[in-house]
C-alpha positions in Angstrom: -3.1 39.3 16.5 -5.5 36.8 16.2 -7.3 39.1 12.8 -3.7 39.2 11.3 -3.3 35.4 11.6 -6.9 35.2 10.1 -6.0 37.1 7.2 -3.2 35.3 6.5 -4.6 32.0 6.3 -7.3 33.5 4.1 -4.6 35.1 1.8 -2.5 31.7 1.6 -5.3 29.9 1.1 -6.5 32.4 -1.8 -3.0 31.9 -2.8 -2.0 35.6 -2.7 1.3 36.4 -3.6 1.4 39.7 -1.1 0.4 37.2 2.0 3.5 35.0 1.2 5.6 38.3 1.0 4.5 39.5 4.4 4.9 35.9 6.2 8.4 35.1 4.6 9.6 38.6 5.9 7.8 38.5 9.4 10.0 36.1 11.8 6.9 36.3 14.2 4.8 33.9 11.5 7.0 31.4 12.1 4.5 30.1 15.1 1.6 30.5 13.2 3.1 28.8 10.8 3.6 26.2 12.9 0.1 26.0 14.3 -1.1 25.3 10.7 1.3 22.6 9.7 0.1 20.7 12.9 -2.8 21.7 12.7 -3.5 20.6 8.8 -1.7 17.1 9.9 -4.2 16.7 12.7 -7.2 17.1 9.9 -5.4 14.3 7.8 -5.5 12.1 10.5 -8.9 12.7 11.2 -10.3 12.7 7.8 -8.0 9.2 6.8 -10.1 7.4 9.3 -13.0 9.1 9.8 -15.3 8.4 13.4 -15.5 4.7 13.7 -14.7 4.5 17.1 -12.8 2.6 18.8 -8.7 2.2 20.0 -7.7 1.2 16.6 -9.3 4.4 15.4 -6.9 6.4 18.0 -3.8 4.4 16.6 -4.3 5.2 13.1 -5.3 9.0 14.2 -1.8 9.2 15.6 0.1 7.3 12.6 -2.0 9.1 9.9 -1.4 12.6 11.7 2.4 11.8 12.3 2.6 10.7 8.9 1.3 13.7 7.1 3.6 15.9 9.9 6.8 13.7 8.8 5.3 13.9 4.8 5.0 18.0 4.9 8.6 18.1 7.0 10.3 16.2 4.3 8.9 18.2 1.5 10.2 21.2 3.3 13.6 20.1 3.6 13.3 18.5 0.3 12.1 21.6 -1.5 15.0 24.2 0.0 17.5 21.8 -1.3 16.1 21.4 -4.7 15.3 25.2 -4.8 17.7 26.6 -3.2 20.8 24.6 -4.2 20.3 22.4 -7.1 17.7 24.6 -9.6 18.5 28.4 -7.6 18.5 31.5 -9.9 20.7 34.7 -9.7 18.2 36.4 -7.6 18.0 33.3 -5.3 18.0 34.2 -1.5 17.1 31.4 0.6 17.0 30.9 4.7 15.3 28.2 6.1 13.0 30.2 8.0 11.5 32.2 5.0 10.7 29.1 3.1 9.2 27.3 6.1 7.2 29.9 6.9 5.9 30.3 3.6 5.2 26.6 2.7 4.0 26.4 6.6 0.6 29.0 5.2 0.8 26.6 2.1 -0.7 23.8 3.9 -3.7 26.1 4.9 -5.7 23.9 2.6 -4.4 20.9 3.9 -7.4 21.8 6.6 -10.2 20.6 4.5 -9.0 16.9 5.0 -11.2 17.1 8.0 -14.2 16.7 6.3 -12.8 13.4 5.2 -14.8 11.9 8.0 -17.8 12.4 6.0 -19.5 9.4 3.8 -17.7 9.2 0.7 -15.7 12.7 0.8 -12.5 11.2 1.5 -11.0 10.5 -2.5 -12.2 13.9 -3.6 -11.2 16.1 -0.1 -8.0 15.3 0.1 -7.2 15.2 -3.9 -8.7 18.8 -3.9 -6.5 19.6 -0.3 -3.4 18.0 -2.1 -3.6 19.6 -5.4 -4.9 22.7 -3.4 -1.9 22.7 -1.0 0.7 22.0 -3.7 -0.5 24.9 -6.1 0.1 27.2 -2.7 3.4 26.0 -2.8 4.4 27.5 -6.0 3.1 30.4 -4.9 5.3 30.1 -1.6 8.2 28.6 -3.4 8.4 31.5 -6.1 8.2 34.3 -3.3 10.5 32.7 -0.5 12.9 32.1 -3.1 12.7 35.0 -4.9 11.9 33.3 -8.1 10.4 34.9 -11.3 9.7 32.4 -12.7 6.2 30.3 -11.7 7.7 27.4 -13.9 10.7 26.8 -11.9 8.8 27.3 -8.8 6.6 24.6 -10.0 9.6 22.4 -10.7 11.3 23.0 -7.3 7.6 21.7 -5.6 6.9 18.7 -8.2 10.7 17.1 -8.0 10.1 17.6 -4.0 6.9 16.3 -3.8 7.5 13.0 -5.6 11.1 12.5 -3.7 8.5 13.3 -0.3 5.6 10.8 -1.3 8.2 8.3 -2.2 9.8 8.7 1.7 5.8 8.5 2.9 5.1 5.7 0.8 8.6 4.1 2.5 7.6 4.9 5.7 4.2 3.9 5.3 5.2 0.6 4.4 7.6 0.2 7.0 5.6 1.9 10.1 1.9 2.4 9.1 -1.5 0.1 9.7 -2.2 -2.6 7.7 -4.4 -2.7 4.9 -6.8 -4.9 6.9 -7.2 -2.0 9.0 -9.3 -0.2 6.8 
């Protein structure tokens, strides 16, 4: 069990199309997927803040990690309903599961933001973990909604990601620490 899981997150982070095939059609993954959602939020919050110490360190673990959680749920929800009802194609199956399991592996290299923590890393981790984790959505996209096309896969995941960020941003602004903070 614990191999297979291995192999997947290898194969989602390698963005093979195959792994995204066998997760989207194995109800089981749905836990795993799971595990790496929470567990690639976790690595956000740690890497955002990095190991200052202290309670206020703690605090913005917890919002940063919550954040990214609330971030990857709305670009779930936001990329079955631009892909599955607003741009679908002919071939177009969609159920909820199969696409969160899918983009669930496509936030395997959301785990890199961990090494955030380290001196100047931050910028450049998590633009490579965000352009890392959103090219592994295309791939996810394309096979949990039987898409042939790359480009419209790519579509579905750019249109969802800037309607998420623009809820994070929101939310940010609304719930998060202060720029002082920092």
């Amino acid at each position: 069990m614990a191999y297979r899981f291995f192999h997947r997150v290898v194969g989602a982070a390698m963005l093979d199309a195959a792994t995204y095939e066998d997760v989207e059609a194995d109800r089981a993954a749905t836990a795993q997927a799971l595990v790496i959602v929470v567990l690639s939020s976790l690595a956000a919050g740690i890497g955002a803040r990095g190991t200052t110490g202290g309670a206020a360190t703690i605090d913005f673990f917890v919002t940063a990690s919550a954040m990214a959680l609330t971030t990857w749920a709305a670009f779930a929800l936001l990329t079955f309903e631009v892909g599955a009802r607003i741009l679908p194609v002919p071939e177009t199956h969609a159920e909820v599961g199969e696409l969160l399991r899918t983009l669930g592996f496509a936030a395997t290299p959301g785990l890199i933001q961990v090494f955030g923590v380290l001196p100047g890393a931050k910028v450049p981790v998590f633009t490579v973990a965000v352009v890392w984790a959103l090219a592994a959505s295309v791939v996810a996209v394309r096979q949990a909604l039987d898409y042939t096309s790359t480009r419209r896969a790519l579509a579905v995941c750019g249109l969802s990601l800037l309607l998420s960020l623009s809820i994070a941003i929101v939310l940010g602004l609304l719930f998060g620490p202060t720029l002082s903070g920092f």
